[in-house]
Residue frames relative to the residue before (quaternion, step in Angstrom):
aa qw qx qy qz dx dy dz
X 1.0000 0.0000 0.0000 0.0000 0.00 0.00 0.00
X 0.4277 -0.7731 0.4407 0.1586 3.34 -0.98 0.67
X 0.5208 -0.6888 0.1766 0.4723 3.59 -0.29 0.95
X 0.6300 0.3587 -0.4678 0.5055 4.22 1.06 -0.85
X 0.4096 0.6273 -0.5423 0.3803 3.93 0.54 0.49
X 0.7567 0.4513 -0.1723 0.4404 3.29 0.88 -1.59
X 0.8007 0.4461 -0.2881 0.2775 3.22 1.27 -0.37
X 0.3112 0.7130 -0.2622 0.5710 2.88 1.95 -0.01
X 0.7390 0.4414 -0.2883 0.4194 3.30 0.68 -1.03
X 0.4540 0.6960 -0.3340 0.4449 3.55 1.18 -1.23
X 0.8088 0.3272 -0.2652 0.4104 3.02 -0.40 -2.27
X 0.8622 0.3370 -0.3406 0.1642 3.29 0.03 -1.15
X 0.5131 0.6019 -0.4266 0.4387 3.61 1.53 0.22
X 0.5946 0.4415 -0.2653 0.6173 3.61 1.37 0.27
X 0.3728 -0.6983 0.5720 0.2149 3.66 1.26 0.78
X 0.4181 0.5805 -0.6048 0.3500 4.07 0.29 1.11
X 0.3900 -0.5258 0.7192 0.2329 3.98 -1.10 0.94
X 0.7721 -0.3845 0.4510 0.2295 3.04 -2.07 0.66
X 0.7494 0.4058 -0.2323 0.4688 3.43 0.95 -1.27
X 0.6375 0.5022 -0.4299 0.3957 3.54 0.90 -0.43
X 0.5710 0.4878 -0.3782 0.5413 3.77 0.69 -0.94
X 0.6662 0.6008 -0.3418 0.2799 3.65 0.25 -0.75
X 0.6072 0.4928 -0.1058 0.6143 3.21 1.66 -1.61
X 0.7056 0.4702 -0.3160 0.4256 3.59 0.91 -0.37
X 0.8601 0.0373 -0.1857 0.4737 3.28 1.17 -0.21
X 0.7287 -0.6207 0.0084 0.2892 2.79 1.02 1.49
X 0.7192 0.3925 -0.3924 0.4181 3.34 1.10 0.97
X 0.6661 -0.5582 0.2816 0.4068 3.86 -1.07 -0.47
X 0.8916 -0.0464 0.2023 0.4025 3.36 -1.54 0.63
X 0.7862 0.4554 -0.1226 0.3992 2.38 -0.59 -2.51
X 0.8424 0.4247 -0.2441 0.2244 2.85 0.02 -1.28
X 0.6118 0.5330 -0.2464 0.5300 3.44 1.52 -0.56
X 0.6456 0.4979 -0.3137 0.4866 3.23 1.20 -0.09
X 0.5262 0.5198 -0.2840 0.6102 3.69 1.41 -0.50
X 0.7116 0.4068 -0.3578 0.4474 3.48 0.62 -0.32
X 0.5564 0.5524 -0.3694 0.4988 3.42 1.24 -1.00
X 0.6715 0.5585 -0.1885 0.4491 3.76 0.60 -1.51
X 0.0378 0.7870 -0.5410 -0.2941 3.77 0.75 -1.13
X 0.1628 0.7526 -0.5540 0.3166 3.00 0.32 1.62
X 0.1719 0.7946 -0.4482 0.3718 3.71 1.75 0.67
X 0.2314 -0.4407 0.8485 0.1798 3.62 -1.68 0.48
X 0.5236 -0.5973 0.4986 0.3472 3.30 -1.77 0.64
X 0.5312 0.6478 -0.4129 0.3574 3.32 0.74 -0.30
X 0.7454 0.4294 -0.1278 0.4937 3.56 1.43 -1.14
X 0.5021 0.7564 -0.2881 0.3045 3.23 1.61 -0.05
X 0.6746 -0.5921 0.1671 0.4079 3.71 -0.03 1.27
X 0.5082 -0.5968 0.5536 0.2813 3.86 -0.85 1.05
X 0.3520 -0.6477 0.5279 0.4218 3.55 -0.97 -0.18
X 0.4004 0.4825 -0.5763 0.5241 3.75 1.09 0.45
X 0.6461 0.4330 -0.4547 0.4340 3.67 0.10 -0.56
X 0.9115 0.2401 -0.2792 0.1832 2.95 0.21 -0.87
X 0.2104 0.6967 -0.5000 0.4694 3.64 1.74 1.23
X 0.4345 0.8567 -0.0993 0.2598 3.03 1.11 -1.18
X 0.7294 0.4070 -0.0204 0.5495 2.79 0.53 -2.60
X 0.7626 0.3772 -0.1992 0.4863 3.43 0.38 -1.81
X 0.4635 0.4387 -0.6000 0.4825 4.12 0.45 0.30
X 0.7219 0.5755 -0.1745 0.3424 3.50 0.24 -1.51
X 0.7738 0.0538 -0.1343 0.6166 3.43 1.12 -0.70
X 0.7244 -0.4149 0.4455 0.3235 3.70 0.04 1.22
X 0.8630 0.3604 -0.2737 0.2244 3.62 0.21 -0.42
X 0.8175 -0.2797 0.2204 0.4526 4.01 -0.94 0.51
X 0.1675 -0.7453 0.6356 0.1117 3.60 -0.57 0.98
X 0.5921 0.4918 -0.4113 0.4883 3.68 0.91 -0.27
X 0.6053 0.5191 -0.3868 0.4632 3.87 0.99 -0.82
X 0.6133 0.7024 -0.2664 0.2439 3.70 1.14 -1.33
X 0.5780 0.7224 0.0102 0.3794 2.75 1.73 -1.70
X 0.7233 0.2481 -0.1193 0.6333 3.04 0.40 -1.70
X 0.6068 0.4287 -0.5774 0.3386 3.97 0.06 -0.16
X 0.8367 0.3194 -0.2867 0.3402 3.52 0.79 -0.88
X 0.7446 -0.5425 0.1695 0.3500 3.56 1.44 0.97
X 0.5352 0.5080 -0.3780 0.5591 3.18 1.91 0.18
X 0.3177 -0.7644 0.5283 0.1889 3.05 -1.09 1.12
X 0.6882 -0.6535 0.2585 0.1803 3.88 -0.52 0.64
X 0.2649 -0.8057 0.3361 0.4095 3.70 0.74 0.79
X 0.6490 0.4117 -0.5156 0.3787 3.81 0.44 -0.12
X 0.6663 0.3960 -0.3739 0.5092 4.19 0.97 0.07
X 0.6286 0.4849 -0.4856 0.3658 3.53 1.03 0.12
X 0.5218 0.6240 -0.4106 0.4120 3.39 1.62 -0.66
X 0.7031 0.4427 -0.3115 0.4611 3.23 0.62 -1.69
X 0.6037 0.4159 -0.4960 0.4654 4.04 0.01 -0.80
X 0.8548 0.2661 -0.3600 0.2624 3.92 0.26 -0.60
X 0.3041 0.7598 -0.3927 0.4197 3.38 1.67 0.69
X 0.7956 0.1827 0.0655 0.5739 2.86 0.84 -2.09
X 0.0906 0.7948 -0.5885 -0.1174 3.75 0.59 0.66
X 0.6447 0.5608 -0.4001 0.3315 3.61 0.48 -0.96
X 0.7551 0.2632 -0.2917 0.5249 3.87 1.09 0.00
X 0.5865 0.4473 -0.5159 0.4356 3.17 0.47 1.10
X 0.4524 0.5935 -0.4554 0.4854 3.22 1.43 0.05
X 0.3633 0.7685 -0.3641 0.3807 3.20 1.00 -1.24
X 0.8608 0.4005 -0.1649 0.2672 2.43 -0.68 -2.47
X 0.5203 0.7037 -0.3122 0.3696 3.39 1.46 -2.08
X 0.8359 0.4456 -0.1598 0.2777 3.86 0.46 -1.25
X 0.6860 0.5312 -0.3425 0.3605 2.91 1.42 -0.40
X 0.6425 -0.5539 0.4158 0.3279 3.54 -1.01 0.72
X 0.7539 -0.4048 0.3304 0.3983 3.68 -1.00 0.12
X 0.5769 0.6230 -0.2848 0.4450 3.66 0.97 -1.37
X 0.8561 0.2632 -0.0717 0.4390 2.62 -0.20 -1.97
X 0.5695 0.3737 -0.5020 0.5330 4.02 0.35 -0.07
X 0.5558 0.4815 -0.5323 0.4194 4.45 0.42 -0.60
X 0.3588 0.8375 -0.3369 0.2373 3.70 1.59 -1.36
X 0.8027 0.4216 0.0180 0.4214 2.17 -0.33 -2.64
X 0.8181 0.3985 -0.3027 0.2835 3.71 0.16 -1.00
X 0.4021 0.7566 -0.2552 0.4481 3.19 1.68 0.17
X 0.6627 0.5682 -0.0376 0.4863 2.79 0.98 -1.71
X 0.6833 0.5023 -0.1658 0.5033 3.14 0.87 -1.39
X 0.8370 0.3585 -0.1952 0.3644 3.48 1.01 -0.99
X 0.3891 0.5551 -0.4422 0.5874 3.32 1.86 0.13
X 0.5739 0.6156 -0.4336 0.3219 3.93 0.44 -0.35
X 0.7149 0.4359 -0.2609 0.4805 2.92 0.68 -2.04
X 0.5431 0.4639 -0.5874 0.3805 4.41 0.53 -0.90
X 0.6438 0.5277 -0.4207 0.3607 3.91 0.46 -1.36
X 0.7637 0.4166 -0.4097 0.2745 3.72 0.11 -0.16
C-alpha cells in the first residue's frame, strides 16, 4: 500500500473529512488530498514532522508512516549505522530465509 493510500485509509476509518485532519495537523485540504491522491512534487512531499503529526492525529504507527513514505526512521537509521555489517546481512537474505529469521526471532522474544 502506498503511503497517501494509508492515509486515506486512517482518516477515513476515523470518520475525519480532509479538512478536519488538515486543521488537526496544521495544514489545508488540498493539501491532504494531494497526499491522499499522490499528486505531490517531491519537494511538497510530507516533512517527517508532518508526518508524526499524521500518525498522532490518526491513532496509527509512525514507524509504518515513515517507511511507506520512504523515510527511514531515526531510531533504525542510528541502529543500521551502529550495526552496519548486519543489515547488510539482513539486505542479502532472500525472502525465505529473512521471513525465517524473523520467526525465529519472534518465537524468542514470546520465550522471555
Amino acid at each position: 500500500m502506498k503511503f497517501g493510500e494509508k492515509i486515506r485509509e486512517f482518516r477515513k476509518s476515523r470518520n475525519l473529512t480532509q479538512k478536519e485532519l488538515g486543521d488537526l495537523v496544521g495544514v489545508g485540504f488540498a493539501y491532504v488530498s494531494k497526499v491522499e491522491n499522490e499528486r505531490l512534487d517531491f519537494g511538497d512531499y510530507p516533512s517527517e514532522e508532518l508526518i508524526r503529526k499524521l500518525a498522532a492525529a490518526l491513532s496509527a504507527d509512525e514507524d509504518e508512516l515513515m517507511l511507506l513514505a520512504k523515510k527511514i526512521p531515526e531510531h533504525i537509521r542510528q541502529r543500521v549505522f551502529e550495526r552496519p555489517d548486519a543489515f547488510r546481512k539482513f539486505a542479502d537474505l532472500g525472502d525465505a530465509d529473512l521471513d525465517r529469521v524473523l520467526e525465529e526471532l519472534e518465537e524468542r522474544r514470546r520465550k522471555r
